[in-house]
C-alpha positions in Angstrom: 28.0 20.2 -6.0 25.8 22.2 -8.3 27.9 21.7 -11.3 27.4 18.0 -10.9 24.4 17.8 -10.0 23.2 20.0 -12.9 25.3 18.1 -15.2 23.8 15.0 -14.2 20.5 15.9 -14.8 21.4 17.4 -18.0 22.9 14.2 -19.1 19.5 12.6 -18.5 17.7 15.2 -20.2 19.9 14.7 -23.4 18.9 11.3 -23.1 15.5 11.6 -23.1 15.5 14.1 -25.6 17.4 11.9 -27.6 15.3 8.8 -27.1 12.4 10.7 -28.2 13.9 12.5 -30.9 16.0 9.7 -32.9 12.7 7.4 -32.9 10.7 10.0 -34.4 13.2 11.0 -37.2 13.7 7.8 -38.3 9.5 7.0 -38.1 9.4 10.3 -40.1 12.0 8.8 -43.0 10.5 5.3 -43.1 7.1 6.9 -43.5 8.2 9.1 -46.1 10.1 6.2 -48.4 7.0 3.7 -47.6 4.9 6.6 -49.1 7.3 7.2 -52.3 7.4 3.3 -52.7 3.8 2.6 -53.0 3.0 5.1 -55.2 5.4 4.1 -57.6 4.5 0.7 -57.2 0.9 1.2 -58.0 2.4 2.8 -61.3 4.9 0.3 -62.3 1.9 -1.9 -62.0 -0.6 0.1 -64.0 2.0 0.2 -66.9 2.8 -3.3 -66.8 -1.3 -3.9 -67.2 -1.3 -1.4 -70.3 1.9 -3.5 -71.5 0.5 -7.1 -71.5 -2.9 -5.9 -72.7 -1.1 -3.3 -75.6 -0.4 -6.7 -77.8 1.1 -5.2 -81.4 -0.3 -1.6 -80.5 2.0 0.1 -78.3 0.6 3.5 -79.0 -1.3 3.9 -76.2 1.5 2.3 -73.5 3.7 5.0 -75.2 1.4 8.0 -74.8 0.9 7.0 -71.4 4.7 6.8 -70.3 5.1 10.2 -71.9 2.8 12.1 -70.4 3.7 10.3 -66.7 7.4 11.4 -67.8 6.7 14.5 -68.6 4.0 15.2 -65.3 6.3 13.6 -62.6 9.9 13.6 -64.2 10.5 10.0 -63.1 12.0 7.8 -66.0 10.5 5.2 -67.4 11.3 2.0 -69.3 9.4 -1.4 -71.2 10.4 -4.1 -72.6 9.0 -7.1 -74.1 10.0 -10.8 -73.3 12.9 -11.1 -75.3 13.9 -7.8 -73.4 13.8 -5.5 -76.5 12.8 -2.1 -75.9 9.2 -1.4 -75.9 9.2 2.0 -74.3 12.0 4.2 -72.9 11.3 7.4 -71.1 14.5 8.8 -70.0 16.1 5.8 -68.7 20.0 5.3 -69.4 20.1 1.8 -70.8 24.2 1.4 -70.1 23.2 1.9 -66.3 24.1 -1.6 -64.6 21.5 -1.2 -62.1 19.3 -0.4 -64.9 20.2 -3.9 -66.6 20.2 -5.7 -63.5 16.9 -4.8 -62.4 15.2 -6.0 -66.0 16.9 -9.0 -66.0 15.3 -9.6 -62.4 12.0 -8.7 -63.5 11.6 -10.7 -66.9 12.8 -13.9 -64.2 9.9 -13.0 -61.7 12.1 -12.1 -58.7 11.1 -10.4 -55.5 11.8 -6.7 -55.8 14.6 -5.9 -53.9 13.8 -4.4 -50.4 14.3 -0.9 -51.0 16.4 1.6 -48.1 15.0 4.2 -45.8 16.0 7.2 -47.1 17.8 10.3 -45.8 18.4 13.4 -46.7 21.9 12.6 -47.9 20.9 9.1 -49.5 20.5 8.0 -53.8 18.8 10.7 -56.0 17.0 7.7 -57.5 15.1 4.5 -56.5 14.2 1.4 -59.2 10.7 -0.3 -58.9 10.1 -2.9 -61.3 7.5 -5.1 -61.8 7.0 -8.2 -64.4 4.4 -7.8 -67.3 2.0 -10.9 -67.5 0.2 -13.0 -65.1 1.1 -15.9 -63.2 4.5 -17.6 -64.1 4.3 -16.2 -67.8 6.4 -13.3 -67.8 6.1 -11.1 -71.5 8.5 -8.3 -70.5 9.0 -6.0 -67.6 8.4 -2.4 -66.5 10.9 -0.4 -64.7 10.5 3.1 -63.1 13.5 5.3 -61.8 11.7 7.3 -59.7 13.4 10.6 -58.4 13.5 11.0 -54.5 13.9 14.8 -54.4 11.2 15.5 -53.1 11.3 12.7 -50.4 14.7 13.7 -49.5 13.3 17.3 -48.6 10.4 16.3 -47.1 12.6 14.1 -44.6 15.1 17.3 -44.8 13.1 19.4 -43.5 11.0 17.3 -41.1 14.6 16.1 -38.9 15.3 20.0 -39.2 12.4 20.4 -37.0 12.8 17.7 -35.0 16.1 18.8 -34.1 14.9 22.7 -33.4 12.0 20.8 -31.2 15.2 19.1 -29.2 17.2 22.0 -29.0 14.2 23.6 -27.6 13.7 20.7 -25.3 17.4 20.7 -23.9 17.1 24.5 -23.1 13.9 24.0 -21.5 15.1 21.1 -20.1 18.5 22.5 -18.8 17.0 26.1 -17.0 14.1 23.7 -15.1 17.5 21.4 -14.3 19.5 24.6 -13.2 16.5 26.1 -11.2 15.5 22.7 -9.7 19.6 22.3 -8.6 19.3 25.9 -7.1 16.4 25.1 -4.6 17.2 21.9 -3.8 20.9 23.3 -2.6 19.9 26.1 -1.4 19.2 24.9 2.0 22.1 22.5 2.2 24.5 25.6 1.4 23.1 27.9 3.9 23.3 24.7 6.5 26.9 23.9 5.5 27.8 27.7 5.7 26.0 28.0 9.1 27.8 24.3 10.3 30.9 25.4 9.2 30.8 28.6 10.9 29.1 26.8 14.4 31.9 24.1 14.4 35.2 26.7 13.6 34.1 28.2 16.9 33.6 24.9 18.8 36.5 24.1 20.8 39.2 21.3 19.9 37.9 17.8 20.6 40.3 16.5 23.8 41.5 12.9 23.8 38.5 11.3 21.8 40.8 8.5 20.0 40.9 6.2 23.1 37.2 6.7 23.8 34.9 4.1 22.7 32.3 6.4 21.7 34.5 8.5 19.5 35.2 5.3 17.3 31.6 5.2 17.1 31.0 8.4 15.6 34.3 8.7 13.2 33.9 7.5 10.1 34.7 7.7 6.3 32.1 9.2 4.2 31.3 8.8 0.9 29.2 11.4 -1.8 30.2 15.2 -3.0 32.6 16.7 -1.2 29.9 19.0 0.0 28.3 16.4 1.8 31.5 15.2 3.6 32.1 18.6 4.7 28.7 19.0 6.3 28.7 15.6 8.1 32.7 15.8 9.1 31.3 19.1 10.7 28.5 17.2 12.5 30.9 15.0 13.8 32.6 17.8 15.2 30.3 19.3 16.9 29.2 16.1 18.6 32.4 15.6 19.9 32.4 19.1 20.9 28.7 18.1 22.6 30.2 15.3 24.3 33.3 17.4 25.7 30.8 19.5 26.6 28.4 17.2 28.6 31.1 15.2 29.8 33.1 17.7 31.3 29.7 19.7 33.0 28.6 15.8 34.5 32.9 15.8 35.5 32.3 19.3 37.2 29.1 18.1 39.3 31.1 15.2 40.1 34.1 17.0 41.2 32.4 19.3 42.9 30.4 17.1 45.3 33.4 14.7 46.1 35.7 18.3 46.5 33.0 19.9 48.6 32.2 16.7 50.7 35.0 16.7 53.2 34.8 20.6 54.2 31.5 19.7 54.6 32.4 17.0 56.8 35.0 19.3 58.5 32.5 21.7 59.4 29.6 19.2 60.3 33.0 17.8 63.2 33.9 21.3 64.0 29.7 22.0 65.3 29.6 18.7 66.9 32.5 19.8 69.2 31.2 23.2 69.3 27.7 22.4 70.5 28.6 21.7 74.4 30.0 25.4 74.4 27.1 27.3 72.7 25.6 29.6 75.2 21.5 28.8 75.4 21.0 32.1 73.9 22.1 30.6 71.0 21.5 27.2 70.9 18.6 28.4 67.7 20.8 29.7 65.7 23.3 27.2 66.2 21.1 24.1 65.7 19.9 26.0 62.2 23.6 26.2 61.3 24.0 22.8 61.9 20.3 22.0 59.6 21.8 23.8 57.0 24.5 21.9 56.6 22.6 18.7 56.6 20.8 19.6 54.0 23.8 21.0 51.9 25.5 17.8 52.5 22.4 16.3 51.1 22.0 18.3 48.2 25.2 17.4 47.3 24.7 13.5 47.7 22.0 14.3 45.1 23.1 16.1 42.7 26.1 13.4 42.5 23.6 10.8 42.2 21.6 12.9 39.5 24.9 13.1 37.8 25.0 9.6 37.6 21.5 8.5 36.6 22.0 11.2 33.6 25.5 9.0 32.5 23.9 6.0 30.9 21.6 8.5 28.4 24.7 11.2 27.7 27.7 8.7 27.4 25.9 5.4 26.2 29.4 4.2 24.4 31.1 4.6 27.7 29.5 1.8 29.1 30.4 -0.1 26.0 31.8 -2.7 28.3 28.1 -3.1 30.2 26.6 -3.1 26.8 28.2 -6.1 25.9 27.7 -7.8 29.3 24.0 -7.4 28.3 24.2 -9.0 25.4 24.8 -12.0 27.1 22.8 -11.6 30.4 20.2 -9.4 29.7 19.7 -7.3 33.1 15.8 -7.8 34.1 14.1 -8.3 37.6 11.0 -9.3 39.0 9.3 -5.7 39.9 7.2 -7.9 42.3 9.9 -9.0 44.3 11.4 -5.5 44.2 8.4 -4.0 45.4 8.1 -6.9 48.4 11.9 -6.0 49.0 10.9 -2.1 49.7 7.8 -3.0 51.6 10.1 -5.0 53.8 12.4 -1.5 53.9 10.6 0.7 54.6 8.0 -0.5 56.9 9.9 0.6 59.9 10.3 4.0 59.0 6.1 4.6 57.9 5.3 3.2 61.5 8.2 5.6 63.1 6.3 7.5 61.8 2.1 7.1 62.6 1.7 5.7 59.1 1.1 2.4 57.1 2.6 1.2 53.9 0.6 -1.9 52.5 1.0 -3.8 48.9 -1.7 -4.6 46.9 -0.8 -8.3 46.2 0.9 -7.9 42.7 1.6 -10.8 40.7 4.9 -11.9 39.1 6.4 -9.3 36.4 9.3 -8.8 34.8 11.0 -5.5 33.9 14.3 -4.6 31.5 15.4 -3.0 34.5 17.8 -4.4 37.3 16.8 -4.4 41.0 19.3 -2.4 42.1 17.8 0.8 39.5 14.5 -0.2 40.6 15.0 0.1 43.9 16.5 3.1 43.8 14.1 4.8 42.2 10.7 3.2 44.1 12.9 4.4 46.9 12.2 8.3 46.1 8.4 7.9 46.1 8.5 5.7 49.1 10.8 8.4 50.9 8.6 11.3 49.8 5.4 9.8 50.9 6.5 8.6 54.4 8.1 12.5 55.0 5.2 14.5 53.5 1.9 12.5 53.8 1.4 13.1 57.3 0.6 11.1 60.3 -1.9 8.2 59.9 -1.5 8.4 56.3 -1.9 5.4 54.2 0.7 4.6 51.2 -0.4 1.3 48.8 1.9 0.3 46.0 0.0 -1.3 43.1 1.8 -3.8 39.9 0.2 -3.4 37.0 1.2 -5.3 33.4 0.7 -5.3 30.0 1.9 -7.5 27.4 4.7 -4.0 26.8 4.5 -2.5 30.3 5.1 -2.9 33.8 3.4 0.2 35.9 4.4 0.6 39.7 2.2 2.7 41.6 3.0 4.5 44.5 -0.7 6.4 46.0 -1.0 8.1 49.1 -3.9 9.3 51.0 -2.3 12.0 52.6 -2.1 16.3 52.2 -0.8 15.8 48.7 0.2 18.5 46.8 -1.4 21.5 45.3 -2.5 21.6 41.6 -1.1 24.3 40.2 2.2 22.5 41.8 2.0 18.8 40.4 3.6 19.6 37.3 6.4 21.2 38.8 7.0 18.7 41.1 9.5 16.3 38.4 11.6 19.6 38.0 15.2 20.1 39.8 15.0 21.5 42.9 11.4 22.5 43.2 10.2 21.5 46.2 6.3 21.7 47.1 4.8 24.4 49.7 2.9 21.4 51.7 7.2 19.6 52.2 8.6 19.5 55.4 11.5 21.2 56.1 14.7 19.6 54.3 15.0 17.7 51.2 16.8 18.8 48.2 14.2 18.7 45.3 16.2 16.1 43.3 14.8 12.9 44.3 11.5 13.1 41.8 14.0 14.2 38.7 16.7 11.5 39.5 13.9 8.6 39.7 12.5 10.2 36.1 15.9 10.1 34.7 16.9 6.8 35.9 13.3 5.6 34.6 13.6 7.4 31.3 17.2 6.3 30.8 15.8 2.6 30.9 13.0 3.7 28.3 10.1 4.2 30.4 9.0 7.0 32.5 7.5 8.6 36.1 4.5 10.3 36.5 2.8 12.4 39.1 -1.0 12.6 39.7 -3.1 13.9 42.2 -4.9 10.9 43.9 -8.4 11.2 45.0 -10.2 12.6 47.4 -6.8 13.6 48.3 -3.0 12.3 48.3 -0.4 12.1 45.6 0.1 9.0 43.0 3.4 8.3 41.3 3.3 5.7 38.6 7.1 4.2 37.8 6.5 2.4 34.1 9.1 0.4 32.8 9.3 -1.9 29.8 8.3 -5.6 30.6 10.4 -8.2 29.1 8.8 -11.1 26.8 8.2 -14.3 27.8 
């Protein structure tokens, strides 16, 4: 990828280089002649004065092509009207050109446009001019002017010009050469590093018949550098799926696998318990306790699983994804929250406690009841165990034109400080919680939330009491 990446940048310096350097040359040589041409010109039209004022005396239009012969070494020639010789410095009368260009001066034409010259162009140029004023012509003057020292000047001026390229195209190619080096430097060490990550990633199993793996394959385009790199993205996010997939598949198959020992065992001590001496009724109730709590630490972690599914697999539930499309899943968290009041008001007054609603108005969410419900159910089911007796638990609607905000407040023990932030983390339970629980309910309702893009928060409430706010994404009108 460096060679063609430093090859393409040389080819655009060459043609910089060039654009710049072709221009000048040629402004250089069309200078030069322009500055040959009008000098001579100014002569050719001195002499052709001296001629139409010389009359019969043509001493002093001789001396004068002499000595500009004999100073410059550019030939030159007179004649009269009838085109006999006048003066002749030098210039080869059997030359056509030579004849030609007479013959267009005694009939007044235009001079003829003269070339640009180069360095391998005519040793000679012609400027003539017609003696006499007006559209009385009495002769003509005609200078063959040597370009010699044009040609050199030009010579030597493109010889430059192309050393200044040639210095330009070096320059030009090390700045292109250390430019290609530290732009690729990173993307070799990140291929190298890539390539070395995904030759120790495990084979991808089975992902042609998965939806997400048609998602992910496909034909890339650029160096072959940059296929290689993102072919070996692509295999590490199979491998990243395997991975995921199969950890969610081992929580999963562990739960369901673990569920009916558990079930076994929970028989086994209900037809034990009439035959436990009372010396050991204790330990024999804790037994029990324990297993109620690993049976429910189970039922979470299944569930917890599950709310993590929709954010690891999202192409799995391709078929849900296109449901949506057409029915777009919303509720009214209003009627939700009503719903839960409805719920749970039995178990808050088992319970020495009240659960009221803070008359919310109508608001939809991008969430359906069912998720909703489940996860208003965690607060709801933390605040009735661990607020204590005669507490008081409100839940509040809140919108904005973006967001829908359900909160959950207690007045009760709450929790301590240092504990609140720790509160959303798996299995962290809080020192002021009742015995059981399994510390999951608080991360599955974040995940669920987050999974729908909102989020859970937890908050001391004051004076005292904890406040969970649920905020999910409303849904335009």
């Amino acid at each position: 990828m460096r060679r063609r990446l430093l090859i393409a940048l040389t080819a655009f310096a060459v043609l910089a280089v060039f654009g710049f350097a072709v221009p000048l040359a040629s402004t250089v040589a069309t200078s030069r002649t322009q500055q040959l041409l009008l000098a001579r010109s100014g002569d050719a039209d001195r002499f052709a004065t001296l001629a139409d004022a010389a009359g019969g005396d043509r001493r002093g239009l001789d001396d004068e092509v002499r000595r500009y012969h004999e100073l410059y070494g550019d030939n030159v020639l007179v004649v009269d009207a009838r085109g006999a010789l006048t003066v002749n410095a030098g210039v080869d009368l059997t030359d056509p050109g030579i004849a030609s260009a007479v013959a267009a001066a005694r009939r007044n034409q235009r001079p003829q446009v003269v070339r640009q010259l180069t360095p391998w162009g005519a040793a000679s140029m012609l400027v003539t001019r017609p003696v006499g004023t007006g559209v009385q012509v009495n002769g003509a003057v005609v200078i063959e002017a040597s370009t010699a020292n044009a040609r050199a000047d030009i010579a030597r001026a493109w010889a430059w010009t192309a050393l200044g390229a040639v210095a330009a195209m070096v320059v030009c190619t090390l700045l292109a050469l250390t430019v290609s080096r530290w732009v690729l430097r990173p993307l070799a060490a990140l291929s190298g590093a890539v390539a070395e990550l995904a030759a120790t990633l495990p084979k991808p199993r089975g992902h042609a018949d998965r939806p997400h793996a048609r998602s992910i394959t496909r034909r890339y385009g650029g160096p072959p550098e940059m296929r290689a790199v993102a072919e070996s993205f692509d295999a590490m996010a199979f491998a990243v799926a395997d991975s995921v997939d199969a950890q969610r598949q081992l929580v999963a198959d562990t739960a369901h696998a673990m569920r009916n020992p558990l079930a076994a065992l929970t028989i086994r001590l209900d037809s034990l318990e009439p035959a436990i001496p009372e010396n050991a009724a204790n330990t024999f109730r804790g037994a029990s306790a324990e297993v109620e709590r690993l049976t429910l630490l189970l039922d979470g972690l299944l569930t917890l699983a599950v709310a993590e599914t929709p954010t690891a697999f999202p192409a799995e539930h391709a078929e849900h994804a296109e449901h949506a499309e057409h029915a777009e899943q919303h509720c009214d968290a209003a009627q939700v929250v009503a719903d839960r009041l409805d719920a749970w008001s039995a178990a808050y007054a088992s319970a020495g406690q009240r659960l009221v609603l803070d008359a919310p108005s109508a608001a939809d969410v991008l969430v359906s009841a069912e998720v909703l419900a489940q996860i208003l159910d965690v607060p709801l089911s933390n605040s009735s165990r661990y607020a204590g007796p005669a507490a008081t638990t409100t839940m509040r609607v809140m919108t904005t034109p973006e967001w829908v905000t359900i909160t959950v407040v207690d007045d009760g023990v709450g929790a301590a400080p240092e504990e609140i932030d720790k509160l959303t983390t798996r299995f962290f339970r809080g020192s002021s919680a009742a015995s059981g629980g399994s510390g999951l309910g608080l991360p599955i309702a974040v995940t669920l939330a987050r999974a729908h893009g909102g989020d859970v928060t937890v908050k001391p409430a004051l004076p005292h009491g904890l406040s969970i706010d649920v905020r999910l994404p409303a849904r335009a009108r």
